[in-house]
N, C-alpha and C positions, 0 to 999 in steps of 0.2 A: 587422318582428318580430312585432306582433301576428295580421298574418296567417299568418306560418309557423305559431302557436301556437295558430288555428284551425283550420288546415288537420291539425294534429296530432291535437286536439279531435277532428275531425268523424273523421277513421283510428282513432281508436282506437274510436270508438261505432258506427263502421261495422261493424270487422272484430268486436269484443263480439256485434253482432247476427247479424252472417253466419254467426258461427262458433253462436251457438243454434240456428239457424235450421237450419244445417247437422245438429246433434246430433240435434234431433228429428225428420230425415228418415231419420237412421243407425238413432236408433233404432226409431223406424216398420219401416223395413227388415227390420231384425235382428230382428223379432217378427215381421212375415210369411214371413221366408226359415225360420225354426225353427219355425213352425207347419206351412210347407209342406213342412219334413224331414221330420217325424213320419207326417205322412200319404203323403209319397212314400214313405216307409222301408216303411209295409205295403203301398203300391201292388209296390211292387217283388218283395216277397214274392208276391204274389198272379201276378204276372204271369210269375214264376219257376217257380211251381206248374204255371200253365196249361200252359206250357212241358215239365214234367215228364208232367203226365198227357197230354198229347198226344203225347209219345213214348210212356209204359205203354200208348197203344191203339195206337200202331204195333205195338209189339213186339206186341202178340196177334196181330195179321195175319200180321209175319212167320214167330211160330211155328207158326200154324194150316198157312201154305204151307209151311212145311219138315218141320210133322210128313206132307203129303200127301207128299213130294219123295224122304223118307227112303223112304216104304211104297212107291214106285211103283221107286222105286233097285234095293229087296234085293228086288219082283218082278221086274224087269228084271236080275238078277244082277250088278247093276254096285253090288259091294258097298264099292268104293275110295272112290268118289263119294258114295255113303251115310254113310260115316263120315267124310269131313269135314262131311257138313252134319250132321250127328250132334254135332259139334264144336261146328259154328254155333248149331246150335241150345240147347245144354248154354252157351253164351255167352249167347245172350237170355234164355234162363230168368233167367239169377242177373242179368242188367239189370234185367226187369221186378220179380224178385220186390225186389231192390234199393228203385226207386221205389214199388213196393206199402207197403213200411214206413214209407218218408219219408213219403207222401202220408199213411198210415192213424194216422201218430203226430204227423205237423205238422212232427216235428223235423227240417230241412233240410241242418241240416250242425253241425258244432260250438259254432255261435256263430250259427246262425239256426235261429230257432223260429217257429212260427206257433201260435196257436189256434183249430183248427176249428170250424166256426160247427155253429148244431145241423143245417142243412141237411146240410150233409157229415158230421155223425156217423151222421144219419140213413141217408145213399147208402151208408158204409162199414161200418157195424156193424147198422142195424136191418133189416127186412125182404129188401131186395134184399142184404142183406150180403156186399159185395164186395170188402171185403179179405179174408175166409175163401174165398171162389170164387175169388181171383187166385191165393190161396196153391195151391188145389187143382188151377187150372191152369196154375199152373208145375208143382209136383209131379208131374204127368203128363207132362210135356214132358221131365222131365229122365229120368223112367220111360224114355221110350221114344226118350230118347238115348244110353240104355246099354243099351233092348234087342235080344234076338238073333233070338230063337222067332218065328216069324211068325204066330201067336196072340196075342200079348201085342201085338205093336205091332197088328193088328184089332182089339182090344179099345180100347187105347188111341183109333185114329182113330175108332172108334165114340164115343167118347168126348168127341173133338174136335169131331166133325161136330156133335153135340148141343148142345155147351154154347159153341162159339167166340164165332154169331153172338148168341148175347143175352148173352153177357159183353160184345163190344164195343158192342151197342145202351147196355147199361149204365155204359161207358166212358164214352162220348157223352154222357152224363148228367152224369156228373163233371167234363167236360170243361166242358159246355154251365153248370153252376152255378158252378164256378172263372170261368167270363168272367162270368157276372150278379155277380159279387161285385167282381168286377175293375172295372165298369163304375160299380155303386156307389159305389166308393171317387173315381172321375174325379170322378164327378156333387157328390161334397164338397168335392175340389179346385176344381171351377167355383165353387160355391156361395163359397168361401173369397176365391177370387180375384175375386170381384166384390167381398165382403166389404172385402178391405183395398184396392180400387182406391177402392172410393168412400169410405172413411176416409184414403186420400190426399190424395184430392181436397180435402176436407174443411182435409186440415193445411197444404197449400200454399194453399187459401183466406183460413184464418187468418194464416198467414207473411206473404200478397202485405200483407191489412190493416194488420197490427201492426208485422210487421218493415221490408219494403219500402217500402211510401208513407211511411213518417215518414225514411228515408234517401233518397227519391230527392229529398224536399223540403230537404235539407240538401244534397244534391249541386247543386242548382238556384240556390241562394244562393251554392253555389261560384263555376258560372259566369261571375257576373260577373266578381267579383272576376279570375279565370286570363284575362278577355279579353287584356290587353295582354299575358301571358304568351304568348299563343296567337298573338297577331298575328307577334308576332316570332318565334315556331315556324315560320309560315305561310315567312315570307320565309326561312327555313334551308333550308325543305324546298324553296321553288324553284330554290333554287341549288344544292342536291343534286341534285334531280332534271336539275337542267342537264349535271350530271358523270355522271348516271348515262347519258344519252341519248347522250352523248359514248362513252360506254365497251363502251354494247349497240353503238354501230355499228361502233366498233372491234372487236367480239366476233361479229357480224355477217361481219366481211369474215374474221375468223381461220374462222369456221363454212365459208365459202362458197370461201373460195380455200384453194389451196394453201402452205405456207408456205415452203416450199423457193424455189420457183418462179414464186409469185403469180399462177399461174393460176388457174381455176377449177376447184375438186375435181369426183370423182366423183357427190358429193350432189347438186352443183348440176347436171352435166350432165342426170343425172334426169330432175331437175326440168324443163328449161331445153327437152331432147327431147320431152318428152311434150306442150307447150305447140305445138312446133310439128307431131304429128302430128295433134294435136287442130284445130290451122289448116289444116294440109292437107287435114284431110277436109270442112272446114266453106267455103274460097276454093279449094281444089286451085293450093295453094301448091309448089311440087316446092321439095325441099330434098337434101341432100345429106350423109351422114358418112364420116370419114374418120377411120381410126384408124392410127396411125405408132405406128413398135415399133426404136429403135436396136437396131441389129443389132452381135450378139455383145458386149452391155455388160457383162455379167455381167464376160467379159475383163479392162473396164475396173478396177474395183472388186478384181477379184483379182488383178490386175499393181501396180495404182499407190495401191490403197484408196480411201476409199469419200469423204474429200474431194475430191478428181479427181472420180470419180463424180459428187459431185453437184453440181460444176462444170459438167461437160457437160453434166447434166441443165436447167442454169442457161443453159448458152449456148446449148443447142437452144430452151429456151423462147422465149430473146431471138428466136431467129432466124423462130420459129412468128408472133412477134409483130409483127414488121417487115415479112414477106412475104403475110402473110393482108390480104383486105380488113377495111376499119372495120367495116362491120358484121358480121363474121365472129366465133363467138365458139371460143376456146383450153381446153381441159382436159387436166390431169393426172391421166388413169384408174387412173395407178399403179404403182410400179415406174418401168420406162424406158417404159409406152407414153402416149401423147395421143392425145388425137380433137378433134375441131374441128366443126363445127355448121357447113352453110354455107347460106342460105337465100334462096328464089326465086334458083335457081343452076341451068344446064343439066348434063347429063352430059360434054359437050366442058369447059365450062368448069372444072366441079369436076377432071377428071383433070388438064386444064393446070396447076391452081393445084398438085395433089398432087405431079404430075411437078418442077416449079417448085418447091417444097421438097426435093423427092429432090436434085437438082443442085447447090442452093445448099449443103448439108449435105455432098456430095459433097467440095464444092470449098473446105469452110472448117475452116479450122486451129485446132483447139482447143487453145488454149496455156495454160498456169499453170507458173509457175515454170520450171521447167528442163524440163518435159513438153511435148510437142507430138504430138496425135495426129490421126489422119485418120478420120474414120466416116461408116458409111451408113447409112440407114434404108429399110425396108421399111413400104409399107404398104396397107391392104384399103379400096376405098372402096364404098361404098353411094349408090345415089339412085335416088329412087322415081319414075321415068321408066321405072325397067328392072322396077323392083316397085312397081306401083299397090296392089298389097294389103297395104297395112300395118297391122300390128297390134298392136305395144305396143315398148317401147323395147328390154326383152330378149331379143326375135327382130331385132330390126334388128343390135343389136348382135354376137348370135351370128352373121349372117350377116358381116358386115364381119370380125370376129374368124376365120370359115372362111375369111376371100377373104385377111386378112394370111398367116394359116396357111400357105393356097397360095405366096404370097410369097414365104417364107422355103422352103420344100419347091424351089422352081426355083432356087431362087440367092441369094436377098437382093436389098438393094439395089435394087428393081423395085417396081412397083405394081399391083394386080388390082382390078377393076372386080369387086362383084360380081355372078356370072351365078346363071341358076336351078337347077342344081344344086347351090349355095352354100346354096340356101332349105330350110328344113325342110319337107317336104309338110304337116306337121299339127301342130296345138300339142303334140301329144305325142311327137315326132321330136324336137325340142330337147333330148329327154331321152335320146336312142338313140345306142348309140355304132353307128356304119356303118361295116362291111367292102365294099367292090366287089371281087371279085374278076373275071378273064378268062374264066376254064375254069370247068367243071362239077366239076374235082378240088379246087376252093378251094385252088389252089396258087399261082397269079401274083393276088396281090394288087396293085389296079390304085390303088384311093387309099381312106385312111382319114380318119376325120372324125368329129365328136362328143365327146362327153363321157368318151375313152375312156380319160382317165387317173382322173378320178373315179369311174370302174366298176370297172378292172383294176391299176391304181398305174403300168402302162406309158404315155411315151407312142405317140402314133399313128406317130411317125417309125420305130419301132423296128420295128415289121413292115412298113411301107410297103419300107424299106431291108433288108432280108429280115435283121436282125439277129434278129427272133422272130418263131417259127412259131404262125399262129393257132392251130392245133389244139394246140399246148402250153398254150393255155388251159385247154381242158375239163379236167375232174377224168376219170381214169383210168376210175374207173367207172362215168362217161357217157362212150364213146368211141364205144359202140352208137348213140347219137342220129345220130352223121355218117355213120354206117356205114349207115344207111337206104338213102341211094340218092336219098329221094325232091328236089323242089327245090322245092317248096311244101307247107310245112308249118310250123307253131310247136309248140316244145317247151319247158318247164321242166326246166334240167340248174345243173350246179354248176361253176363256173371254180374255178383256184388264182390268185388275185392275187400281185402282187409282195411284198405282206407275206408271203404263205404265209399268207393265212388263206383259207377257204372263202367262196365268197359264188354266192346264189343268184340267176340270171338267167333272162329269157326270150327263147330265140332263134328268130328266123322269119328264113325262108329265102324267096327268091322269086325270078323270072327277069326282067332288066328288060333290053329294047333288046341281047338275046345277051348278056348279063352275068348274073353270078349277086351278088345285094345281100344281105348278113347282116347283119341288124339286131339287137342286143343294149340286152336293159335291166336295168336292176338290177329285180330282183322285189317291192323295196320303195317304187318308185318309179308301180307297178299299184295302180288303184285296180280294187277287185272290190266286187259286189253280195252277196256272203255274209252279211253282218250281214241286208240287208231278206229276201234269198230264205229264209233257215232261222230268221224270229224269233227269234234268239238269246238276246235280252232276255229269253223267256219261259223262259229255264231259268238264270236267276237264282239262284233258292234252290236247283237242284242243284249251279250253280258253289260254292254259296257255302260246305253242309253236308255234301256228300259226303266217303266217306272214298279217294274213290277218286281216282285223277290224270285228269282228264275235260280233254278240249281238242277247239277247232274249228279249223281251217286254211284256207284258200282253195286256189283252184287252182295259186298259185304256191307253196306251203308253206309261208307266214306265219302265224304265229298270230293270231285275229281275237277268240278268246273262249278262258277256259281258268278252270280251278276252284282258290281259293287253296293246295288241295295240291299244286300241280303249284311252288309257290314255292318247297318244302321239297327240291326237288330239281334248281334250276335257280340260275342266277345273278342272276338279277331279282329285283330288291325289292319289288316291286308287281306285280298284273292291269295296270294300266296302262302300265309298263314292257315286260310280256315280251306284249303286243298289237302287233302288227305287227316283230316279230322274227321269225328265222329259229332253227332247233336249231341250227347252227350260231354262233350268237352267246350261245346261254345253256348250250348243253351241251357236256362233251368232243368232241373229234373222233370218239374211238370212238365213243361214243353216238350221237352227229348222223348219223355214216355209215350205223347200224345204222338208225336211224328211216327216215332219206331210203330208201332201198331199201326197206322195207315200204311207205311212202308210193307212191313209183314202183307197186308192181303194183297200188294201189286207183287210179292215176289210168290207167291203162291200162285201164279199162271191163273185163279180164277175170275178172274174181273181186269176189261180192257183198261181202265179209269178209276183209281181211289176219288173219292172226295169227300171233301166234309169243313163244315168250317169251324172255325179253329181261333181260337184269342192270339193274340201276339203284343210282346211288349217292345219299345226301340230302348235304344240304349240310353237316352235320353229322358223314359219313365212314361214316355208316350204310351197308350195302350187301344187299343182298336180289335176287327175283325178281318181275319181273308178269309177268302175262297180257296181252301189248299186242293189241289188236284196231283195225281202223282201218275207218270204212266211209266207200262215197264219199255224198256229198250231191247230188243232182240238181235241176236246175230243172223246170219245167212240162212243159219238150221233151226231158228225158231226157237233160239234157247236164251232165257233174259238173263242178260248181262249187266242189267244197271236200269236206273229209272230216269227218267226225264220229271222234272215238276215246278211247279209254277204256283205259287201262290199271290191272286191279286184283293188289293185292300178294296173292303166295305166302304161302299161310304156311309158317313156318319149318321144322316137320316136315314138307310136303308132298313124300312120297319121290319122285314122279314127276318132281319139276322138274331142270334139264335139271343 
């Protein structure tokens, strides 16, 4: 009792201390975080400023080029073109003269004010007096955006020519004192911030003193006292930790096998694979996979349901597991199929053992209850006797997965070794779906293979069995791409998938052994050098400020870079989002059609400049006109690698647009 009654003692003088101890670091806090509002609050002003008057010396640039643009227009008799920059220019005026007042009076906005220091009264009111010079060169800008006579606008440009370049020297000025003040204001904040770091320091010095050593000495006289508590803690925790060892390895084996089946899952095969290519390259160990596919189970599952089902799936395991050697290891890859591991094993003997499960399964009655059913199984095996070049477990696998494929295309029930047309030529062929065709007319398709229901939603069996026509692929208005003639070449065109959505591919043609081979990829699946060849990185702040819809593409039509206006019109939430998308995944079909065909005649090397103008909708329901222009991008060797394009908005009275 009397120890509980210290132990209470010592909690209550602990948590009294921690909790002071606590207070006067809140409030420490709380006095340097409001000292540092104060002085960010005019940082922030200042750097708001710099912000403004760095756009008031754009805008004189702009207006000084458009008062030349407007005079050289109505010489040029192109007096349509003149009066929208006429427009343009009657817009920046009333910008600049806008921030001319904010800057010359401090006052920022309704509820933000600043007070000009004497430097800046000096730049705006005394000698160089540059708020009455802005005033006077907008007032002339807006002169000679209403005028007609071709005297008055000479007058005016004379005008220009004289006073532009030493009003912007003078900008520069303001510009150049706005950051010396800005910078000032940091150099306070430093000063500040070392201020309360070393009066921290100072409070958690006194803290560890006062507060801490006089509790860790009362925690220490604890100590002894809780030993026998503790010991007997000691002995709980190892009898826990005994259940717990028990439980991981029981959570272990749920991890690692299958539970249906008590195989080993697909995690582990993995694993289990990659262990023995890593031996075979280091002892040239030959090993051997096989992967079995019950034929036509699906059947099963929809005649009798999906207990049956995983009945079968239970007595084929049994059976995988009684006819395999001991050291052979079993997996459940999923669904109805298995593969099996078999190691330092020949190629006679692995197909003996495959062939030897085909028969046994052949010949064995799968009974539950009143059900009795006959099945056979197919399946593709692999060993690196026939492929010495091995290279990671998901080209082994794709290759066995090709050779079950074949399996099931001859009949079922049969086994295929796999050969070297099984093999992908190159790590980037795993990802192609492959046509063979006979003829030159790509009409007798001779065998299909790859990924080509992940590209098209078809699978490969459906054109193999002339149920679909490849050329029903292509999108209608690439039909021109086959209509070439030529048999070696690669092209960027557009398939209709089985969804009926669009999707952009790269298809290359070639002649191999009197065959013609049509390889397809999906276009997002290309990796292109666009980003390093056009520094894209360095037009950052025009992605980021422009008011215009600015984007870059690769050579397959993917977007690689693009400017946050283009968000305002697209279905992507993000730059990061609609980067490696296609138009057709973020815009109408109408739209995407219209783009992809401007697109088509910049990558055809015949024309410097697509343009054309073009409707657009915002996501908002807004609808209007741009100006789309698309140019191609080239490498060193004159070879286009991607486009550059820009599309800027009509305005609204603009009578010419279409």
């Amino acid at each position: 009792m009397n120890n509980d009654k210290t132990t209470s003692y010592v909690k209550k003088v602990i948590t009294k201390r921690y909790a002071f101890a606590l207070g006067i670091i809140a409030l420490l806090s709380t006095l340097a975080l409001s000292l540092l509002h104060l002085v960010l609050k005019d940082t922030q002003s200042i750097a708001y400023v710099v912000n403004i008057s760095g756009k008031q010396r754009m805008l004189s640039q702009h207006i000084a080029l458009d008062v030349h643009r407007i005079h050289h227009r109505y010489e040029d008799k192109d007096v349509e073109t003149a009066k929208i920059i006429q427009r343009r220019l009657e817009r920046l005026s009333d910008e600049m003269l806008h921030a001319n007042t904010m800057l010359s009076s401090g006052k920022l906005s309704d509820t933000k004010e600043i007070k000009l220091t004497p430097e800046m009264q000096e730049l705006y009111f005394g000698h160089l007096d540059i708020a009455k010079r802005v005033e006077a060169y907008v007032h002339a800008a807006k002169e000679l955006s209403h005028a007609q006579k071709a005297q008055d606008m000479q007058k005016l440009v004379l005008f220009f020519n004289s006073e532009s370049e030493g009003l912007l020297e003078d900008l520069n000025k303001v510009v150049a004192q706005y950051q010396k003040e800005g910078e000032a204001d940091l150099r306070t904040i430093q000063r500040m911030e070392n201020i309360i770091y070393a009066v921290t320091l100072i409070t958690l010095l006194l803290e560890v003193i006062f507060i801490f050593q006089p509790m860790a000495r009362q925690l220490t006289e604890l100590a002894g006292e809780k030993e026998m508590f503790m010991s007997d803690l000691r002995t709980q925790v190892e009898l826990r930790t005994l259940h717990l060892e028990r439980a991981n390895e029981q959570l272990n084996k749920l991890a690692s096998h299958d539970p249906l089946t008590g195989l080993f899952n697909r995690l582990t095969f993995e694993t289990d694979i990659n262990l023995l290519i890593k031996h075979y390259y280091n002892h040239k160990a030959p090993f051997a996979v096989i992967l079995f596919d019950i034929d036509w189970f699906k059947d099963v599952n929809d005649t009798y349901g999906h207990d049956v089902g995983d009945f079968v799936l239970s007595e084929f395991a049994k059976l995988l597991r009684e006819h395999f050697r001991h050291e052979d290891k079993i997996y459940r890859a999923g669904g109805e199929e298995f593969v099996a591991l078999l190691s330092r094993i020949s190629v006679e003997e692995s197909l003996m053992i495959a062939q030897k499960i085909r028969h046994v399964v052949e010949e064995h009655l799968f009974k539950i209850g009143s059900v009795m059913l006959h099945k056979t199984v197919s399946a593709g095996v692999y060993h690196t006797d026939v492929h010495s070049g091995v290279k990671n477990y998901k080209n082994i696998y794709k290759m066995t997965d090709i050779a079950l494929y074949k399996a099931k295309e001859e009949g079922r029930n049969r086994i295929v070794l796999v050969q070297e047309t099984h093999e992908p030529k190159n790590s980037d062929e795993a990802h192609k779906s492959i046509f063979l065709f006979e003829d030159r007319a790509l009409c007798k398709l001779v065998e299909a293979y790859g990924p080509i229901f992940e590209t098209t939603g078809y699978r490969a069996e459906e054109f193999v069995h002339k149920e679909r026509d490849f050329c029903s692929l292509i999108y209608e208005a690439d039909h021109d791409v086959l209509q070439e003639g030529a048999l070696s070449y690669s092209k960027t065109l557009r398939i209709v998938c089985a969804d009926g959505k669009i999707k952009i591919v790269r298809l290359n043609l070639r002649e191999h052994k009197g065959s013609v081979v049509v390889e397809m990829v999906d276009a997002k699946l290309l990796a292109e050098g666009i980003r390093d060849a056009m520094l894209v990185y360095n037009f950052n702040a025009m992605l980021e400020k422009t008011n215009d819809f600015i984007y870059f593409k690769d050579a397959n039509h993917l977007f690689t870079a693009a400017s946050k206006t283009l968000l305002n019109i697209t279905s992507a939430k993000t730059q990061e989002e609609l980067v490696g998308a296609t138009d057709y995944e973020v815009f109408e079909k109408e739209y995407a059609d219209a783009y992809f065909k401007l697109e088509k005649a910049v990558f055809s090397g015949n024309v410097d400049v697509a343009q054309e103008y073009q409707p657009y909708k915002s996501v908002d329901g807004k609808e209007g006109w741009v100006d789309n222009r698309k140019y191609p991008i080239k490498d060193t060797e004159g070879n286009i690698i991607g486009l550059f394009g820009v599309a800027r908005i009509l305005p609204e009275d603009y009578s010419n647009r279409p």
